[in-house]
The first five atom37 places (N, CA, C, CB, O) and aatype in JSON, in Angstrom:
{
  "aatype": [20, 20, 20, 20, 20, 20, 20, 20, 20, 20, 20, 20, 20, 20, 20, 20, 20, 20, 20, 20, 20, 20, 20, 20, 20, 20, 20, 20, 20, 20, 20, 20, 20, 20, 20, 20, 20, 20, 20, 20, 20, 20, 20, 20, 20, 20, 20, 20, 20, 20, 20, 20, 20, 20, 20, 20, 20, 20, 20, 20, 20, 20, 20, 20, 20, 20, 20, 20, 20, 20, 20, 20, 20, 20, 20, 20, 20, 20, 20, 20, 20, 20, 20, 20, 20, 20, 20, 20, 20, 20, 20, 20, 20, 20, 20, 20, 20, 20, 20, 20, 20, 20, 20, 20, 20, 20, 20, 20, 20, 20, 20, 20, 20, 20, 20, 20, 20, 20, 20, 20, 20, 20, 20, 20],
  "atom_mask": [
    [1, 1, 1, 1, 1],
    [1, 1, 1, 1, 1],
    [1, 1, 1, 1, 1],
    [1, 1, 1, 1, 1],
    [1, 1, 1, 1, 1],
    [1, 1, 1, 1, 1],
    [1, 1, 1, 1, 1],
    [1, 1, 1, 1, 1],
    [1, 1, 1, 1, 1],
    [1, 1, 1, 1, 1],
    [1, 1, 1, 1, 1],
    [1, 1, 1, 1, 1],
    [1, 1, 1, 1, 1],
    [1, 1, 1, 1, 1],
    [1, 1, 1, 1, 1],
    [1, 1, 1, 1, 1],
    [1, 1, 1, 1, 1],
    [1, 1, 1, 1, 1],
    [1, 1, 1, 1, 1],
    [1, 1, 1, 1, 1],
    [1, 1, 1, 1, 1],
    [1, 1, 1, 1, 1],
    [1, 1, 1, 1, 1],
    [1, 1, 1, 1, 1],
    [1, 1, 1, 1, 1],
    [1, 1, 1, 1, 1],
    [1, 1, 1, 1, 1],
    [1, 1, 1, 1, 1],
    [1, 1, 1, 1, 1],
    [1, 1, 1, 1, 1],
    [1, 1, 1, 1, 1],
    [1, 1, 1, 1, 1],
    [1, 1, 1, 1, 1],
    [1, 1, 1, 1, 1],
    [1, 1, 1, 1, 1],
    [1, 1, 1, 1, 1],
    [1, 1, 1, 1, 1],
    [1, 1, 1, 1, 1],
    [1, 1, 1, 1, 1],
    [1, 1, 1, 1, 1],
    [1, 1, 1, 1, 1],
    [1, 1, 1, 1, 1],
    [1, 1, 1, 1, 1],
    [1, 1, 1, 1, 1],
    [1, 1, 1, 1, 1],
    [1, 1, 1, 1, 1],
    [1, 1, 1, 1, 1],
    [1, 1, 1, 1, 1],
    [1, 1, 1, 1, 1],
    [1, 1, 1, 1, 1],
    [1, 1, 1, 1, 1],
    [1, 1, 1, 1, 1],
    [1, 1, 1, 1, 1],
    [1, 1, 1, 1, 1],
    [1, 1, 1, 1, 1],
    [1, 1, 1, 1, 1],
    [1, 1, 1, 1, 1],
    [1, 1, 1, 1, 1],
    [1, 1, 1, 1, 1],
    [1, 1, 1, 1, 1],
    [1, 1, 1, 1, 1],
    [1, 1, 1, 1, 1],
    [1, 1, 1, 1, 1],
    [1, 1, 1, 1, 1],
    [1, 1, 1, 1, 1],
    [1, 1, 1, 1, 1],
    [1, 1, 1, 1, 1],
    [1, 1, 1, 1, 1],
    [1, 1, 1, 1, 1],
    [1, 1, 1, 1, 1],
    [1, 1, 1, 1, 1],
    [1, 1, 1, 1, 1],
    [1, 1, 1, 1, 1],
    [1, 1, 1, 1, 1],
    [1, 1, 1, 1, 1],
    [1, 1, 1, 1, 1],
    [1, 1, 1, 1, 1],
    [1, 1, 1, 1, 1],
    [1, 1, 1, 1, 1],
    [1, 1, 1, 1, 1],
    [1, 1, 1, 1, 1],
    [1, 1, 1, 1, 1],
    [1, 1, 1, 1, 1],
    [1, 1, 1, 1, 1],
    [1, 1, 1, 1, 1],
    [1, 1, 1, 1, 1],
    [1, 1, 1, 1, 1],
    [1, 1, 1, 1, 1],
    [1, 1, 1, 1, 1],
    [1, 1, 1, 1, 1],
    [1, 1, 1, 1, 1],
    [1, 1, 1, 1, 1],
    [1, 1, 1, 1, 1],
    [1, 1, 1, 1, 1],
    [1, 1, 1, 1, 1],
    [1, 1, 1, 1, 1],
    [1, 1, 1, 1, 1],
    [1, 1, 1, 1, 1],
    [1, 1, 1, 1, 1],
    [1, 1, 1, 1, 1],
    [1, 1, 1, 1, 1],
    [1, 1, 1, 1, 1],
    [1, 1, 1, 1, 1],
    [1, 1, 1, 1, 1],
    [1, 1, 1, 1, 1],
    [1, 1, 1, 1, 1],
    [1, 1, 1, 1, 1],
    [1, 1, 1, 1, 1],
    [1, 1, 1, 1, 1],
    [1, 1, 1, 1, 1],
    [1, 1, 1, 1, 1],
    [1, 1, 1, 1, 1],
    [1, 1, 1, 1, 1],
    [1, 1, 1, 1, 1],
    [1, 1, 1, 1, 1],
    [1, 1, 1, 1, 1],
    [1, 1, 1, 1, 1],
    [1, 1, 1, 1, 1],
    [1, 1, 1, 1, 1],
    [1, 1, 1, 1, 1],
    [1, 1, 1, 1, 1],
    [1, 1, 1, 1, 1],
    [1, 1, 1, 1, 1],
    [1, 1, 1, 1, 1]
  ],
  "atom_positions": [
    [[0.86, -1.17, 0.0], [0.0, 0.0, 0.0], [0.9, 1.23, 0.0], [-0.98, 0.0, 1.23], [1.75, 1.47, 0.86]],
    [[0.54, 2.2, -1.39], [1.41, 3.23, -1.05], [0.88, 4.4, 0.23], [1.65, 3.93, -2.46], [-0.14, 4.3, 0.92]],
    [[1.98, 5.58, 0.3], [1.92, 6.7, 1.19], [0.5, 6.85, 0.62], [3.1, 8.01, 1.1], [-0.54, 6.48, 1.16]],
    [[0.64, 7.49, -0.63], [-1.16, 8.21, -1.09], [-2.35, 7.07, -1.1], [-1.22, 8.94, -3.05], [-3.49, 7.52, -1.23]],
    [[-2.24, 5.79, -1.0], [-3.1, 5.31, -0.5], [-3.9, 5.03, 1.09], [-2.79, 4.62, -0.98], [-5.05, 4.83, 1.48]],
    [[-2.64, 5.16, 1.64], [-2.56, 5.14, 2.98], [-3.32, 6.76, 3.42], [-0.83, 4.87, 3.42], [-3.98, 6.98, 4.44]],
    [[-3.06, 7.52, 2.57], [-4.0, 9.2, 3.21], [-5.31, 8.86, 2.8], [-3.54, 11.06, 2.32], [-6.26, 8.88, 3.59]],
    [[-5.4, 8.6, 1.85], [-6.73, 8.4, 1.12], [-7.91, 7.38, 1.75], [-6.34, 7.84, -0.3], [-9.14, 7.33, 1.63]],
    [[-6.81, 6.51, 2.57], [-7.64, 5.17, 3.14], [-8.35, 4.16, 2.65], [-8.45, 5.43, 3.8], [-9.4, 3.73, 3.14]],
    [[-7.5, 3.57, 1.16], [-8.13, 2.72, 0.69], [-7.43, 1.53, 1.43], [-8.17, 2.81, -0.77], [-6.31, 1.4, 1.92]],
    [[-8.63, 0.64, 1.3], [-8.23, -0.82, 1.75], [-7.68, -1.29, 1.04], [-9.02, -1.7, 2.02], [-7.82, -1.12, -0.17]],
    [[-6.38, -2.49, 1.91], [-5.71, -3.51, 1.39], [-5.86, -4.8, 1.65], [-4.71, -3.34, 1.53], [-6.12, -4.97, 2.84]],
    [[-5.78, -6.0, 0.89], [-6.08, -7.13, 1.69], [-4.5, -7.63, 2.73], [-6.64, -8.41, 0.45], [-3.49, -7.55, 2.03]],
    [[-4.37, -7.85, 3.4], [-3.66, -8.36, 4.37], [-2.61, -9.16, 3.98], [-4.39, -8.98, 5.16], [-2.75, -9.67, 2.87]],
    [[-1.41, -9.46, 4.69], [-1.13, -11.36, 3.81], [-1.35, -12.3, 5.04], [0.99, -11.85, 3.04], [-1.92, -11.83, 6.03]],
    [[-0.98, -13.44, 5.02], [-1.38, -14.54, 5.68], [-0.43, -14.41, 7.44], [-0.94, -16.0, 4.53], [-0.84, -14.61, 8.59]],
    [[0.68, -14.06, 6.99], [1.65, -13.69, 7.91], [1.09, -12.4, 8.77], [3.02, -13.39, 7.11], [1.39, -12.34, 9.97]],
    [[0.61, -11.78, 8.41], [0.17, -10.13, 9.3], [-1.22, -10.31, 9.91], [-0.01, -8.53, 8.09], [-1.7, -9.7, 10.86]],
    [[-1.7, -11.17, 9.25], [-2.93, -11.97, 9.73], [-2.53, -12.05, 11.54], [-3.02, -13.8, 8.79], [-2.39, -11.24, 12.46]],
    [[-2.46, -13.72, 11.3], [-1.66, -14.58, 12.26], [-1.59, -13.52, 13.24], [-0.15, -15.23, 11.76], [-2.46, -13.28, 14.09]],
    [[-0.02, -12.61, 13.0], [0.61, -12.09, 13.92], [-0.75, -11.09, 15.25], [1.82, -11.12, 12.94], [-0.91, -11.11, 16.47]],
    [[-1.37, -10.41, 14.12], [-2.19, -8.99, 15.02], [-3.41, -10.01, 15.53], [-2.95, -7.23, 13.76], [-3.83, -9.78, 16.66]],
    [[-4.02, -11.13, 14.79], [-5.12, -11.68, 15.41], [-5.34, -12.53, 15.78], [-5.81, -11.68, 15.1], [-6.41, -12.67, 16.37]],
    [[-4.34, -13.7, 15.6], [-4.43, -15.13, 16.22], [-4.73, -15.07, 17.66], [-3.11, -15.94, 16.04], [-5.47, -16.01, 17.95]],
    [[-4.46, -14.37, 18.62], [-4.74, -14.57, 19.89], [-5.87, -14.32, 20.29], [-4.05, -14.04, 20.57], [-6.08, -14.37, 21.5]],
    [[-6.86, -14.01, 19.43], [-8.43, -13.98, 19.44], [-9.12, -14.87, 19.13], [-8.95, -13.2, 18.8], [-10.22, -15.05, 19.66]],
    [[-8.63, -15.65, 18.19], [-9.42, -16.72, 18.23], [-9.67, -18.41, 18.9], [-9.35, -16.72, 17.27], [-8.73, -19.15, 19.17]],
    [[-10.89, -18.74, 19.05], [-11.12, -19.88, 19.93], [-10.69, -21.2, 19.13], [-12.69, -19.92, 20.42], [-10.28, -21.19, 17.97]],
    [[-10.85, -22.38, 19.94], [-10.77, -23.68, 19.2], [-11.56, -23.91, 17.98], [-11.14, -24.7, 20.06], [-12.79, -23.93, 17.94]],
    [[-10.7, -24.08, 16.89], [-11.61, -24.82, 15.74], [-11.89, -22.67, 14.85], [-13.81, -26.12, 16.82], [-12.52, -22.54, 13.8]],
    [[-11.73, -22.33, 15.06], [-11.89, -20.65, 14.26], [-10.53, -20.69, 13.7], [-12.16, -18.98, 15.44], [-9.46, -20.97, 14.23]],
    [[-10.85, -20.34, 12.46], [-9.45, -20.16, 11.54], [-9.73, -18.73, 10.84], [-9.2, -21.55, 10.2], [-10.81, -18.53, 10.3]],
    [[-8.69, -17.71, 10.86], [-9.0, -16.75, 9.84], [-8.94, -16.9, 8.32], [-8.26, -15.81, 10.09], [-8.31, -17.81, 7.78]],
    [[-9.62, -16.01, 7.69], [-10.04, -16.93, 6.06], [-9.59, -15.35, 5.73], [-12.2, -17.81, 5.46], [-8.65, -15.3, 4.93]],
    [[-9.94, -14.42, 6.05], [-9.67, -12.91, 4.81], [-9.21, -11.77, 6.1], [-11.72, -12.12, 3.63], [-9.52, -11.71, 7.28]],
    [[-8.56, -11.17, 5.47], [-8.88, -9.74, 6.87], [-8.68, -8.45, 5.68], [-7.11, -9.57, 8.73], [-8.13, -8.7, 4.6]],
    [[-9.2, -7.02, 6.02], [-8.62, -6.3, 5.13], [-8.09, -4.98, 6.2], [-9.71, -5.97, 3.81], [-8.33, -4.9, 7.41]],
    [[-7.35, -4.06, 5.42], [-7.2, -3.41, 6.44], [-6.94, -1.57, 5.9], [-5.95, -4.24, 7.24], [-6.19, -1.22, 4.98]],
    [[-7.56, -0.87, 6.53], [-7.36, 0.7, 6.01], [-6.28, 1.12, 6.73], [-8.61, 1.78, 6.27], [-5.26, 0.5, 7.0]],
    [[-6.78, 2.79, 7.16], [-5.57, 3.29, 7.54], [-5.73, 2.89, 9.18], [-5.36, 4.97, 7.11], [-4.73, 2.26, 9.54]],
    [[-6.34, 3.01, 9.85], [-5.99, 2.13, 10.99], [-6.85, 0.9, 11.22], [-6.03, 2.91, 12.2], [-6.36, 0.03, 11.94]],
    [[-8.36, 0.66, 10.6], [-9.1, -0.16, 10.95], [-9.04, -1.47, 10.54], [-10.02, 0.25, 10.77], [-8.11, -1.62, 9.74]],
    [[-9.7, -2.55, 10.78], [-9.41, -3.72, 10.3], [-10.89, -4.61, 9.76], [-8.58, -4.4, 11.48], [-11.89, -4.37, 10.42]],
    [[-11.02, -5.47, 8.76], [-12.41, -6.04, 9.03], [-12.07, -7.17, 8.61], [-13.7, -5.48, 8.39], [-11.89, -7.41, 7.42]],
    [[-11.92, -8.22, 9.79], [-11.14, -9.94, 9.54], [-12.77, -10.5, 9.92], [-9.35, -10.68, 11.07], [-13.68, -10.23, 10.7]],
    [[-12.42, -11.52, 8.73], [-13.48, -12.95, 8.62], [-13.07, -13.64, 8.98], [-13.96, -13.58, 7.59], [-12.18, -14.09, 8.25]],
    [[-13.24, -14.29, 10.18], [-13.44, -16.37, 10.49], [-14.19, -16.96, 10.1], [-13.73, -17.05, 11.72], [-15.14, -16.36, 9.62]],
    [[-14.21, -18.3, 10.07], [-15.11, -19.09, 9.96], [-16.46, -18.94, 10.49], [-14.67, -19.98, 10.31], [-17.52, -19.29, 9.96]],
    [[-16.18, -18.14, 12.1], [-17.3, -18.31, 12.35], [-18.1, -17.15, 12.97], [-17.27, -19.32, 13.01], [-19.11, -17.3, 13.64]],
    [[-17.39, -15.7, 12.59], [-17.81, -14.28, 12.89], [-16.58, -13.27, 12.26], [-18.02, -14.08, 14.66], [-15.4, -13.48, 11.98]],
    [[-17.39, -12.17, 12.2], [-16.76, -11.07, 11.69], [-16.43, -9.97, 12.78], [-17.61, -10.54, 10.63], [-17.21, -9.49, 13.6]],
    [[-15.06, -9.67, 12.6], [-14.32, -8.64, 13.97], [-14.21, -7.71, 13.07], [-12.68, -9.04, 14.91], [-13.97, -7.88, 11.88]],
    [[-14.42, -6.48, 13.77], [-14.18, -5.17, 13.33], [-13.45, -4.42, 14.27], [-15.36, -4.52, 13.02], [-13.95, -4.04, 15.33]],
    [[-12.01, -4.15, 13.85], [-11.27, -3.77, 14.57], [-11.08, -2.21, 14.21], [-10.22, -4.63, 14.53], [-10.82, -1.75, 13.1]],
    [[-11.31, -1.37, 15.65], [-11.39, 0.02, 15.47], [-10.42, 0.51, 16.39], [-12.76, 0.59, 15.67], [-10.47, 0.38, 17.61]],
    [[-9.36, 1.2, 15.61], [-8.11, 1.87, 16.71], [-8.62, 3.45, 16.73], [-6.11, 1.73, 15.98], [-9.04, 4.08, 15.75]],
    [[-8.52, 3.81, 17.74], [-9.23, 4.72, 18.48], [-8.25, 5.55, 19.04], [-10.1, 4.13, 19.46], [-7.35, 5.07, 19.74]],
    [[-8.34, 6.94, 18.77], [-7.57, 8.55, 19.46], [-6.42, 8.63, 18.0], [-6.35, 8.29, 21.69], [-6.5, 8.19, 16.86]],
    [[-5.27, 9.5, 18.8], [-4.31, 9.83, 18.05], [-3.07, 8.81, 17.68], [-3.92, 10.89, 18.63], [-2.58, 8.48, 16.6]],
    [[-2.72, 8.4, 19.32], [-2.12, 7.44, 19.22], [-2.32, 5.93, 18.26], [-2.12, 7.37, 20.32], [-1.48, 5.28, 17.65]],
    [[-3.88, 5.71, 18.44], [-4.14, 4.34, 17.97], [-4.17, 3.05, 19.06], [-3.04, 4.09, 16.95], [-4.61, 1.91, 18.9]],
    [[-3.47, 3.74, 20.33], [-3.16, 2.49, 21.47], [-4.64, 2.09, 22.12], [-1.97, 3.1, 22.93], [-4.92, 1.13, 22.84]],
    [[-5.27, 2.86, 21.77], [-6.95, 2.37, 22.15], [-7.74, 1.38, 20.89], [-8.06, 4.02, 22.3], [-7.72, 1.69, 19.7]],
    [[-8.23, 0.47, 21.29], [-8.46, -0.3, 20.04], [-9.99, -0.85, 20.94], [-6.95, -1.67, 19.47], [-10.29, -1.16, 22.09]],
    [[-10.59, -0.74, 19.72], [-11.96, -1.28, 20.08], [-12.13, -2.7, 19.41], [-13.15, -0.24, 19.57], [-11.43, -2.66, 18.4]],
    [[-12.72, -3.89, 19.5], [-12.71, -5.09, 18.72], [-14.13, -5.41, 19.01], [-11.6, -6.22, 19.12], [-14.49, -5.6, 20.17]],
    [[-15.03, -5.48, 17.93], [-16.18, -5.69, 17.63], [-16.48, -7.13, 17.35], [-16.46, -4.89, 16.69], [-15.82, -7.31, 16.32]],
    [[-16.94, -8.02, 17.57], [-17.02, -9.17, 17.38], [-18.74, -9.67, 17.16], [-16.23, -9.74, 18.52], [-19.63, -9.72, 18.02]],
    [[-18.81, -10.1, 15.2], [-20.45, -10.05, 15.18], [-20.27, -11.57, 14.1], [-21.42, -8.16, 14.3], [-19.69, -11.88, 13.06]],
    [[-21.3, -12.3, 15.27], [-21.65, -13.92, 14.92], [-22.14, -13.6, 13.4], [-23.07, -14.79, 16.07], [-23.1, -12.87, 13.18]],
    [[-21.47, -14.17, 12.46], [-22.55, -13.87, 11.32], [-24.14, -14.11, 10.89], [-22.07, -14.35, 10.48], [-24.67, -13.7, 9.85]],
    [[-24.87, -15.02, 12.16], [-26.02, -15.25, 12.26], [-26.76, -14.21, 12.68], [-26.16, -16.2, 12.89], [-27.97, -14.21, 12.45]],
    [[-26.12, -13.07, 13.42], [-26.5, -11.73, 14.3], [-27.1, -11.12, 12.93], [-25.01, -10.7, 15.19], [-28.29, -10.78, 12.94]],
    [[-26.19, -10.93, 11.55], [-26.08, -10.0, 10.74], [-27.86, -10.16, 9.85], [-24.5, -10.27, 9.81], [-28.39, -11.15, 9.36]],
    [[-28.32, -8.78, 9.95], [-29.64, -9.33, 9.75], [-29.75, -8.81, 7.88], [-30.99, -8.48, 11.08], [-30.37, -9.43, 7.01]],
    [[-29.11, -7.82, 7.72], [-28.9, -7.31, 6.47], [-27.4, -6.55, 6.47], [-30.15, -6.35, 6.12], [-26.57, -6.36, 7.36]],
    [[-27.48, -6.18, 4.93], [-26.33, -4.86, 4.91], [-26.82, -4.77, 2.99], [-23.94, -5.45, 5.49], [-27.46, -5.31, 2.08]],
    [[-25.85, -3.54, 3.43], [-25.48, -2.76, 1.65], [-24.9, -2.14, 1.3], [-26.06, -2.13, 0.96], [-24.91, -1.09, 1.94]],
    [[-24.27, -2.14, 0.51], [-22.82, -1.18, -0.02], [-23.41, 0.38, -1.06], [-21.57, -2.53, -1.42], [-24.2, 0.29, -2.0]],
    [[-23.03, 1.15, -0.76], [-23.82, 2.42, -1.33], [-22.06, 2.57, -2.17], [-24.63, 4.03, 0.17], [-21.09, 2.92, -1.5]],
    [[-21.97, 2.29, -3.36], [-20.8, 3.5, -3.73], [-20.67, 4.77, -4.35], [-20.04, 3.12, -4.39], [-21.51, 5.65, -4.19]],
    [[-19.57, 4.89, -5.1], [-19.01, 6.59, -4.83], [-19.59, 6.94, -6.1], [-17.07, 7.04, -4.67], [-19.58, 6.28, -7.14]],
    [[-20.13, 8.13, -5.87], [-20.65, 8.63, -7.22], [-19.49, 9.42, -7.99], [-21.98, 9.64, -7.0], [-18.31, 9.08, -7.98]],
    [[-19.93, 10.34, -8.54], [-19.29, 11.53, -9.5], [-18.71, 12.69, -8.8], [-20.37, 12.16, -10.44], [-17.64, 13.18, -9.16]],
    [[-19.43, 13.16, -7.77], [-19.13, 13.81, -6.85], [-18.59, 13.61, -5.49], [-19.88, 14.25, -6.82], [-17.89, 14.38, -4.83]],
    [[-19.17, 12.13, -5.11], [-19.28, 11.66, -3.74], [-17.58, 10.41, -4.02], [-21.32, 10.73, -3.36], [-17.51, 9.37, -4.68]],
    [[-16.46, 11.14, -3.18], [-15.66, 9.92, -3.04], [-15.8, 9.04, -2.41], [-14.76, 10.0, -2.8], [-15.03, 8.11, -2.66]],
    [[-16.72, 8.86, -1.39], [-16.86, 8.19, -0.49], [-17.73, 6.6, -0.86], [-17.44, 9.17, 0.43], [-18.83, 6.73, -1.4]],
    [[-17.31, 5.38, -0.61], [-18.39, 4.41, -0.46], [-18.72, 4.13, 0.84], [-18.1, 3.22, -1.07], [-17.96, 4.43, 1.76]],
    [[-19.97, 3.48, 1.05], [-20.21, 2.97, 2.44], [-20.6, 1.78, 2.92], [-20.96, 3.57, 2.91], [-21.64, 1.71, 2.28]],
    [[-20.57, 0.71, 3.59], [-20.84, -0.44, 3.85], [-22.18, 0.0, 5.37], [-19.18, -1.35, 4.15], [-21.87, 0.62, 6.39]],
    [[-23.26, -0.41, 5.12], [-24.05, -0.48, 6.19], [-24.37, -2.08, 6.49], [-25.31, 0.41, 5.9], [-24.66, -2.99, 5.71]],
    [[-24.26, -2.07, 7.48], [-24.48, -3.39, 8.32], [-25.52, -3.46, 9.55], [-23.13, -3.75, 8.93], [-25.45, -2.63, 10.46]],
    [[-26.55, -4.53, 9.54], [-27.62, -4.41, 10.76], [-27.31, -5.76, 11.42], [-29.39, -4.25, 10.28], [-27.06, -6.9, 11.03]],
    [[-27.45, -5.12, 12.65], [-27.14, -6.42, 13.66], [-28.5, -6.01, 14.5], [-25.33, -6.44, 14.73], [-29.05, -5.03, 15.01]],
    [[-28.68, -7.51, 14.3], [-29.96, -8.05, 15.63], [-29.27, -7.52, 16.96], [-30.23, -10.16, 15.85], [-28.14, -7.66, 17.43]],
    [[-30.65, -6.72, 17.47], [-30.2, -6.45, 18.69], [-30.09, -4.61, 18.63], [-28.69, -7.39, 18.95], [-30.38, -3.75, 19.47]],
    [[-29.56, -4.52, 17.28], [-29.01, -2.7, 17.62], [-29.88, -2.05, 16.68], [-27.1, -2.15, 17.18], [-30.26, -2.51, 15.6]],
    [[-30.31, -0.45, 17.4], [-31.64, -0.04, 16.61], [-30.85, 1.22, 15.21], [-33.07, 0.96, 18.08], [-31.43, 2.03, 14.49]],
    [[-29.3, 0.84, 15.31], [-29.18, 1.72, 13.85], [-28.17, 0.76, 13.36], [-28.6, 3.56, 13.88], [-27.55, 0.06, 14.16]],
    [[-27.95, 0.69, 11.99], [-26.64, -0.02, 11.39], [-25.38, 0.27, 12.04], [-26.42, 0.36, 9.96], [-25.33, 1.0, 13.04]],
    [[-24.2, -0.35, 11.44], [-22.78, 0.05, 11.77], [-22.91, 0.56, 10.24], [-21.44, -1.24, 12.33], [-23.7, 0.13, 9.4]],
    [[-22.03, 1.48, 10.1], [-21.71, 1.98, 8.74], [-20.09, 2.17, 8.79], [-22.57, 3.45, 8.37], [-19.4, 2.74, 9.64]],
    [[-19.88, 1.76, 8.07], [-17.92, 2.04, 7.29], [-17.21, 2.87, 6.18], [-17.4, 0.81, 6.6], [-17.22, 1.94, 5.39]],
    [[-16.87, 3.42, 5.8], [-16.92, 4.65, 5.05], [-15.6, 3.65, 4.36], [-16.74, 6.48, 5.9], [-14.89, 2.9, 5.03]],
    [[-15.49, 3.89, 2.78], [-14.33, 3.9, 1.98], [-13.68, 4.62, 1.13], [-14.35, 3.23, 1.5], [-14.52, 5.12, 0.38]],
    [[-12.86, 4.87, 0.91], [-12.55, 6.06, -0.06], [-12.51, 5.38, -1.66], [-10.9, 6.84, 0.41], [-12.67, 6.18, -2.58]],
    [[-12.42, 4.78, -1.81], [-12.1, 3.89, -2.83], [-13.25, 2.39, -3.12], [-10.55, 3.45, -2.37], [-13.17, 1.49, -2.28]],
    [[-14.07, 2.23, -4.07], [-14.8, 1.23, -4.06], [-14.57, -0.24, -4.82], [-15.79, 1.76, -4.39], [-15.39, -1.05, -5.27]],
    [[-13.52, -0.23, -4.79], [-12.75, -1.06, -5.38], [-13.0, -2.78, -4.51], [-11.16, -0.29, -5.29], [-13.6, -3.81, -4.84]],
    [[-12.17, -2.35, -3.26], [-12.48, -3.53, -1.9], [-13.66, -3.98, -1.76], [-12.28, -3.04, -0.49], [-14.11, -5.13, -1.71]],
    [[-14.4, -2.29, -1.65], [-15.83, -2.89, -0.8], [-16.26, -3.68, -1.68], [-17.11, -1.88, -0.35], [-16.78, -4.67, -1.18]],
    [[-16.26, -3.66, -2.9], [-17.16, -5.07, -3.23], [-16.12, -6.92, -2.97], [-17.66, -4.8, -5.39], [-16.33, -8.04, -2.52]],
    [[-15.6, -6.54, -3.28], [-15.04, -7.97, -2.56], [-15.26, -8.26, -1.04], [-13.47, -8.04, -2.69], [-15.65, -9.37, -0.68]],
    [[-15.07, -7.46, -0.34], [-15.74, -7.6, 1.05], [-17.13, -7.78, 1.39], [-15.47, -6.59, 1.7], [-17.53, -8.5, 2.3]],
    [[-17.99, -6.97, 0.48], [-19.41, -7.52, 0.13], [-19.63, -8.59, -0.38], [-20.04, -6.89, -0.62], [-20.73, -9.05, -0.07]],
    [[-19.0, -9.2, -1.07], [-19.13, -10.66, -1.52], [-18.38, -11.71, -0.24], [-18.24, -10.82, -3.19], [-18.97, -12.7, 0.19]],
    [[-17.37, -11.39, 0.13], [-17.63, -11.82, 1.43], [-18.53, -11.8, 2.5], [-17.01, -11.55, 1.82], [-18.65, -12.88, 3.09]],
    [[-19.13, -10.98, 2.87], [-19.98, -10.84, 3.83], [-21.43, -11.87, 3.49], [-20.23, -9.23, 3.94], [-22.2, -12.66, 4.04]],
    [[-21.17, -11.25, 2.22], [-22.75, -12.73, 1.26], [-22.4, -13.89, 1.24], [-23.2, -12.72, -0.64], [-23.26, -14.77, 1.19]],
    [[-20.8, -14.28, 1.28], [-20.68, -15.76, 1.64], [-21.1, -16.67, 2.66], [-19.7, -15.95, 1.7], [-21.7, -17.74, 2.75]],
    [[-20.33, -15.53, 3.68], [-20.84, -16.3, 5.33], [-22.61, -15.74, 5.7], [-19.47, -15.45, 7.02], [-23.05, -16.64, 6.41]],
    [[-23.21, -15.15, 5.59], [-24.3, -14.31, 5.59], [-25.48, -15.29, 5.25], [-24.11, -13.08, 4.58], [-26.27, -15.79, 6.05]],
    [[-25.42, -15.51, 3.57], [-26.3, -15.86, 3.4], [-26.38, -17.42, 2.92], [-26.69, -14.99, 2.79], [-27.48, -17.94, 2.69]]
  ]
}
C-alpha cells in the first residue's frame, strides 16, 4: 500500500503472515482466519465463524476497540458507492439487537465489493 493510499484510506487485503501475527490470539478452538482487510488504521477480519471489526481509536491508535459479530447476528447490509461527486463508499451493516446499522466509510470502491461478496458468503 502506497503513502497516497494510505492518506486516502483505501483498503488492502492483508497477507497470511500479518494476519496470524495482530489476530491469532483472538481466536477460539476450531476458528481459523479466512480474509482480513485493512485501512488506515481499521481492520475487518473474517473467520469461519464471525466477523471482527477492529477500530483503533484517538491519536495514538493504542486504544483499540474489537467488535465481534456472529454472522447469524447480521440481519442485512449494503454497499452504497461513490458517485461523481461523492468519493466516499459505504458499507451499512444491521445487527440483531441494535436499533441503527454500523456503517464504514471507503474512499475507494474497489475492496468494498469484494468484502461484500464476502460478507454474502458467510451471511447468506
Amino acid at each position: 500500500m502506497g503513502l497516497i493510499d494510505a492518506l486516502l484510506g483505501t483498503n488492502s487485503k492483508m497477507s497470511q503472515q500479518e494476519i496470524q501475527q495482530k489476530f491469532g490470539h483472538m481466536l477460539i478452538a476450531g476458528e481459523e482466519i479466512q480474509h482480513a482487510f485493512k485501512s488506515v488504521r481499521d481492520f475487518f477480519v473474517f473467520t469461519n465463524k464471525r466477523l471482527i471489526l477492529v477500530d483503533k481509536q484517538g491519536l495514538t491508535g493504542r486504544k483499540t476497540e474489537y467488535l465481534c459479530i456472529p454472522y447469524k447476528s447480521i440481519t442485512l447490509y449494503s454497499v452504497e458507492t461513490a458517485g461523481t461527486f461523492d468519493v466516499d463508499s459505504e458499507l451499512k451493516i444491521w445487527i440483531r439487537g441494535l436499533p441503527q446499522p454500523l456503517v464504514k466509510e471507503f474512499r475507494k470502491d474497489n475492496d468494498i465489493h469484494e468484502i461484500y461478496q464476502l460478507l454474502s458468503q458467510h451471511v447468506l
